[in-house]
VOMAR-438872 format. One line per 8 residues: number of its first residue (from 0); their letters; for each residue x, y, z of N, C-alpha, C, O. Coordinates in steps of 0.1 Angstrom, whole numbers. Layout:
BEGIN
NUM	a	X:Y:Z:X:Y:Z:X:Y:Z:X:Y:Z ~ ... $
This chain:
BEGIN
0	xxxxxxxx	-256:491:1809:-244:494:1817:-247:506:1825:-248:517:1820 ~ -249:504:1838:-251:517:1845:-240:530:1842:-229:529:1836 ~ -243:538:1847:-234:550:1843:-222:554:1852:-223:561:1863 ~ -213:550:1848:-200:552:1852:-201:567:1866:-203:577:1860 ~ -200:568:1880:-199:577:1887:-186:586:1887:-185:598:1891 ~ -176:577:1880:-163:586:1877:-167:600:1867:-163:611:1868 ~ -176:595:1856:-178:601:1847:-191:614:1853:-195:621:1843 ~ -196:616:1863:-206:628:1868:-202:635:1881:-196:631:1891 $
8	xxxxxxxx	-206:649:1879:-198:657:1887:-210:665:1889:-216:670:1879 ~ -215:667:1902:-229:676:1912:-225:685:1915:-215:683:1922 ~ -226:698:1914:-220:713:1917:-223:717:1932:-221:728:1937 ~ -228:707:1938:-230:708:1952:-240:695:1962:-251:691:1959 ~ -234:690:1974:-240:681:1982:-260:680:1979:-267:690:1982 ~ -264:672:1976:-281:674:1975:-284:677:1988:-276:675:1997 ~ -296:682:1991:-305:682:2009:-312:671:2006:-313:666:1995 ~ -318:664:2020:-323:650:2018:-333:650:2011:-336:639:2006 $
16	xxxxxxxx	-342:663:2008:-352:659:2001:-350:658:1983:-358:657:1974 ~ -332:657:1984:-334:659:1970:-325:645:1963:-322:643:1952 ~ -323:640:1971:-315:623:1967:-325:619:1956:-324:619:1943 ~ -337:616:1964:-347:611:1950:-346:613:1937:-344:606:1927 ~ -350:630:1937:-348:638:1927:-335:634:1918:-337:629:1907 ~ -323:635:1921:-311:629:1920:-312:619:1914:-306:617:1903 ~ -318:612:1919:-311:596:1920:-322:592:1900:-319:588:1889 ~ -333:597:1906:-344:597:1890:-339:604:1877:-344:600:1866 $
24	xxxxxxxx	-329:615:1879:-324:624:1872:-312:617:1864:-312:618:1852 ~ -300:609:1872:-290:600:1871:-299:581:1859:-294:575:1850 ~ -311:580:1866:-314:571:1856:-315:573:1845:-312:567:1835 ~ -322:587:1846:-328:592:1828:-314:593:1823:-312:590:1811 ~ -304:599:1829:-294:602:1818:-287:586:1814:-282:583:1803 ~ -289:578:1826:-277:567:1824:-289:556:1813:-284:546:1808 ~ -302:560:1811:-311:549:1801:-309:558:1787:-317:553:1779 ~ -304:566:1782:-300:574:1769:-289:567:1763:-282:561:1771 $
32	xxxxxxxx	-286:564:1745:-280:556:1740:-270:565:1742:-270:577:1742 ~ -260:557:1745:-243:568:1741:-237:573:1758:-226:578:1761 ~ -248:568:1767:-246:580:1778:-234:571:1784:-233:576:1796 ~ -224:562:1783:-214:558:1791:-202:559:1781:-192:552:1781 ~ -205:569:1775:-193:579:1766:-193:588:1771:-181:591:1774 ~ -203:600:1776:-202:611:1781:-196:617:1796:-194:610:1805 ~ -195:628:1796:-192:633:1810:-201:639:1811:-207:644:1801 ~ -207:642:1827:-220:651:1826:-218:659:1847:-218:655:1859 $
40	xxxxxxxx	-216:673:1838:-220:684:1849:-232:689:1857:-238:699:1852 ~ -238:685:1868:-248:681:1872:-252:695:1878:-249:695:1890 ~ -257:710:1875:-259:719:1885:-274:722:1890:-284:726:1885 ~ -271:715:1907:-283:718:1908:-288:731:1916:-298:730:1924 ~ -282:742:1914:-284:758:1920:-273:757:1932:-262:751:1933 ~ -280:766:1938:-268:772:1948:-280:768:1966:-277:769:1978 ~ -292:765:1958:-302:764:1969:-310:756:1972:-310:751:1960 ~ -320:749:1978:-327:738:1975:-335:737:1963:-345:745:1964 $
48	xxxxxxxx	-335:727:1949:-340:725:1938:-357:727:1947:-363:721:1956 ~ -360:739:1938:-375:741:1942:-384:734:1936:-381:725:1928 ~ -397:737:1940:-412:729:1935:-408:723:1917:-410:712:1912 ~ -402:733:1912:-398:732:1896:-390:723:1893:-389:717:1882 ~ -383:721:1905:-376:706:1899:-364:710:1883:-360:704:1873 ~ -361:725:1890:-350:727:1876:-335:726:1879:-330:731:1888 ~ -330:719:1869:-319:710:1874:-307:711:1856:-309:706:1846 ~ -297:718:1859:-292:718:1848:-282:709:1843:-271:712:1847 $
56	xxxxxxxx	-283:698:1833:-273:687:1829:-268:693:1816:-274:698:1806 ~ -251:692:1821:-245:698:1808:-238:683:1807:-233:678:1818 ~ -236:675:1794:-231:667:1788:-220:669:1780:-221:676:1769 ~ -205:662:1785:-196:668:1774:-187:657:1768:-184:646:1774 ~ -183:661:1756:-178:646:1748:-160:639:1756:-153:649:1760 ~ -158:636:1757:-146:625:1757:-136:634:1759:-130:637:1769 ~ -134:639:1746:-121:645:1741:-117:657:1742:-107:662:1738 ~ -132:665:1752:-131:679:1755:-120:676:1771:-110:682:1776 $
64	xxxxxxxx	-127:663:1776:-124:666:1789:-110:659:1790:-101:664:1797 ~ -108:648:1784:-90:643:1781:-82:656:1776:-70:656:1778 ~ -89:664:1770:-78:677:1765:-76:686:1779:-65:690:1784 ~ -87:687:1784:-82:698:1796:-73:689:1806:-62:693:1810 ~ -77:677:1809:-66:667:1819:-52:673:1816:-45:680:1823 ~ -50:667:1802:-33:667:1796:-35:680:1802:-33:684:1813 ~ -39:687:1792:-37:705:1795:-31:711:1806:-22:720:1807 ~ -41:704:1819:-37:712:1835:-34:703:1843:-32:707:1854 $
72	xxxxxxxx	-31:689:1841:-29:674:1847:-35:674:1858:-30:674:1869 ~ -48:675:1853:-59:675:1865:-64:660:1863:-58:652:1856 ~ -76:658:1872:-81:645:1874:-94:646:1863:-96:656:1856 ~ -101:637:1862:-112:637:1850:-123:645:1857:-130:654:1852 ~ -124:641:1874:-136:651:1879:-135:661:1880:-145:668:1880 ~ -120:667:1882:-117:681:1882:-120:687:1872:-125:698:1874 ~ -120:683:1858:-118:690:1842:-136:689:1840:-141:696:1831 ~ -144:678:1847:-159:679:1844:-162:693:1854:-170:702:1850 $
80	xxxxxxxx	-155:694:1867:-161:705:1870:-156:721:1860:-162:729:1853 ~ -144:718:1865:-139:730:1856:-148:733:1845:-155:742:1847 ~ -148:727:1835:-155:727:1825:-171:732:1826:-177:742:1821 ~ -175:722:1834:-193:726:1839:-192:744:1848:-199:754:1846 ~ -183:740:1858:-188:755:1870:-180:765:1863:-180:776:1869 ~ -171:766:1851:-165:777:1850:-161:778:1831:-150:780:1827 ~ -176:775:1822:-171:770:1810:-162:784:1805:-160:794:1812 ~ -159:782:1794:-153:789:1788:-137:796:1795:-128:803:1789 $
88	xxxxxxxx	-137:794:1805:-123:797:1815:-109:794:1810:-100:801:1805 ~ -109:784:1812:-98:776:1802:-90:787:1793:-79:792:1794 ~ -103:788:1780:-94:793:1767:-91:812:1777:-80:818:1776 ~ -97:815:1782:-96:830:1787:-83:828:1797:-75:838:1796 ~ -77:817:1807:-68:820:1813:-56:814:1803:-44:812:1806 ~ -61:812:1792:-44:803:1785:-42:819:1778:-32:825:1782 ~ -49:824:1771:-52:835:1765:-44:851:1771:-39:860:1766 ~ -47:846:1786:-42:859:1794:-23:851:1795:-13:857:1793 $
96	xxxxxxxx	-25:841:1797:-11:836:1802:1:841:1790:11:847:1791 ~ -7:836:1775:-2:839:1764:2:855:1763:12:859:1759 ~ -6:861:1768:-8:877:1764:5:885:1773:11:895:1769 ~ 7:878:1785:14:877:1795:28:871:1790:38:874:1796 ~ 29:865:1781:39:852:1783:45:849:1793:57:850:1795 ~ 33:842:1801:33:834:1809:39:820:1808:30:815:1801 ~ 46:811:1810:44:796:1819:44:787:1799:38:778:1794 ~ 57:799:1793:57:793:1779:41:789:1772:41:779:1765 $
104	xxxxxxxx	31:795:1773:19:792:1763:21:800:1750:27:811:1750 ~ 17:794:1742:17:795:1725:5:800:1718:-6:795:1722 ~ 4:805:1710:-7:806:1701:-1:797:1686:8:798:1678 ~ -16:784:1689:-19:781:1676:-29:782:1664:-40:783:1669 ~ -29:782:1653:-38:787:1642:-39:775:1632:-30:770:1627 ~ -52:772:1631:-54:761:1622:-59:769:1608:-64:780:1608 ~ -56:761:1597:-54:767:1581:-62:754:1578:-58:743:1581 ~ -74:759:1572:-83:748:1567:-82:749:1549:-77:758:1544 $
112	xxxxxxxx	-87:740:1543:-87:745:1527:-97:755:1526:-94:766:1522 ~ -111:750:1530:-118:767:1533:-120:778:1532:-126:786:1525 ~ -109:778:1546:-102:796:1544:-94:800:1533:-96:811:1528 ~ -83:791:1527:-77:794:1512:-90:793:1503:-91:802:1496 ~ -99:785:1503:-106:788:1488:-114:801:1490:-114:809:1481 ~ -120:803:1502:-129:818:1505:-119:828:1507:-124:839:1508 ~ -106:830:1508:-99:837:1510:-103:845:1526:-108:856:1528 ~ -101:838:1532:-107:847:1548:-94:848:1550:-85:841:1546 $
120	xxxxxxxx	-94:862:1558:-88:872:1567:-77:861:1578:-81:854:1587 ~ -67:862:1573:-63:853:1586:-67:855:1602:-66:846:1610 ~ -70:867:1604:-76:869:1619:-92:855:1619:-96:850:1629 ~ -95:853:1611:-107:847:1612:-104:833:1614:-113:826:1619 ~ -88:826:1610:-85:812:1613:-91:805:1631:-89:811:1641 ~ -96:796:1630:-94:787:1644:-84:791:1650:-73:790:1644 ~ -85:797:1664:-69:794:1672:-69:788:1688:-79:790:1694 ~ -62:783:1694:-60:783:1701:-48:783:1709:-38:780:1704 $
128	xxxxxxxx	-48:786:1726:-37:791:1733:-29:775:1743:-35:771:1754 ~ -21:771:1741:-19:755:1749:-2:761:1749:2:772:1745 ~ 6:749:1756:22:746:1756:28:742:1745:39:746:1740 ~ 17:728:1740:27:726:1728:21:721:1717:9:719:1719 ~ 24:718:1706:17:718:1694:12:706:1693:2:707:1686 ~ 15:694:1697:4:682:1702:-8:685:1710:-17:678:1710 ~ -8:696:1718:-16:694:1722:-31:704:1716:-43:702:1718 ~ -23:715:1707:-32:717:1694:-41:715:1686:-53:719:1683 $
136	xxxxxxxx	-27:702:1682:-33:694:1672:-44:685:1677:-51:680:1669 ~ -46:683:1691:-50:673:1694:-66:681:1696:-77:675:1695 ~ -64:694:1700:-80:701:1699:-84:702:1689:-95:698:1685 ~ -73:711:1678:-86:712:1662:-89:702:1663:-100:702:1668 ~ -84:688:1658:-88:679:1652:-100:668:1661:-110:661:1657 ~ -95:671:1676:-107:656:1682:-117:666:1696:-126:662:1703 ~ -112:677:1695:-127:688:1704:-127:697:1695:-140:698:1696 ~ -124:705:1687:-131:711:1677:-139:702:1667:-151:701:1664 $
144	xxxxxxxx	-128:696:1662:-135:686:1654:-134:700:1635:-144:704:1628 ~ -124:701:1633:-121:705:1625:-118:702:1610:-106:699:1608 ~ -127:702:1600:-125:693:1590:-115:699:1576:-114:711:1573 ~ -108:690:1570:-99:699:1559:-89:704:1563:-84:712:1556 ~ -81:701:1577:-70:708:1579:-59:711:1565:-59:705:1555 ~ -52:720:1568:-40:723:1558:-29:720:1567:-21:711:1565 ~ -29:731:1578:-18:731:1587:-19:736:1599:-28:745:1600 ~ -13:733:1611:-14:742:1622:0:745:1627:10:738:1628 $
152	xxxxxxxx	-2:757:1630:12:764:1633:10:770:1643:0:769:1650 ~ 23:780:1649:27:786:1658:28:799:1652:34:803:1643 ~ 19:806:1661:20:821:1658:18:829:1666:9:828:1674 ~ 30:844:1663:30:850:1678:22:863:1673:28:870:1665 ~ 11:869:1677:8:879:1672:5:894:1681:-2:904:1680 ~ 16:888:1692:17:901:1704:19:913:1699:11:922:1701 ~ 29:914:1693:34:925:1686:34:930:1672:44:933:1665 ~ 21:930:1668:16:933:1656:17:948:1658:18:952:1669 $
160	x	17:958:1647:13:971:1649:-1:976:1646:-4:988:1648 $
């Protein structure tokens, strides 16, 4: 099954000498077992891929990129870019929004059995920053991938002393 184009996102137009390149780069990923599950961020610099032919493919699972959709009700190509040209962004602007209370974002905290049998530090729990507790639940459990849950909750920890 060739590889879905909805599912790849190019960080910029190729120059003609680089379609080929492209186009050989797109087979290898689309002849890999699994590859019409994935999303894949294609960066190929900011300038023409030189003699080296270096070309960065970032691959990402299903449930990373359905979480940021819901999250910012973006389109699937939007959240492969987002995700590819700007990783880690996401958790840093929910984080500032939170810090802000901004646009109602929440801090959630996942409680694993783990952490109760090691006794860790609650600063050390999983957390993250979304609107509402579905949508949480829906990262520990299917883009973290979090095993042993206990509980996940709502916690405000702005005003700690």
């Amino acid at each position: 099954m060739p590889l879905d184009p909805k599912r790849v996102v190019v960080n910029r137009l190729p120059f003609n000498g680089e379609y080929p390149l492209l186009s050989e780069l797109v087979k290898t990923i689309d002849e890999k077992e699994g590859s019409e599950h994935g999303y894949y961020y294609i960066d190929m610099g900011k300038t023409k891929v030189s003699g080296t032919k270096q070309i960065l493919v970032t691959r990402f699972a299903e449930n990373i990129i359905l979480w940021l959709c819901d999250l910012f009700k973006i389109t699937v190509k939007q959240a492969i870019y987002l995700e590819g040209a700007f990783s880690g962004l996401i958790f840093e602007y929910y984080m500032l929004l939170y810090d802000l209370e901004i646009d109602g974002v929440s801090r959630y905290v996942c409680l694993t059995d783990e952490a109760l049998i090691e006794n860790l530090d609650p600063i050390l729990y999983p957390e993250v920053f979304c609107e509402t507790l579905d949508q949480a639940q829906f990262y520990f459990i299917n883009v973290a991938v979090i095993n042993n849950i206990i509980d996940i909750y709502e916690e405000d920890d702005r005003y700690d002393d």
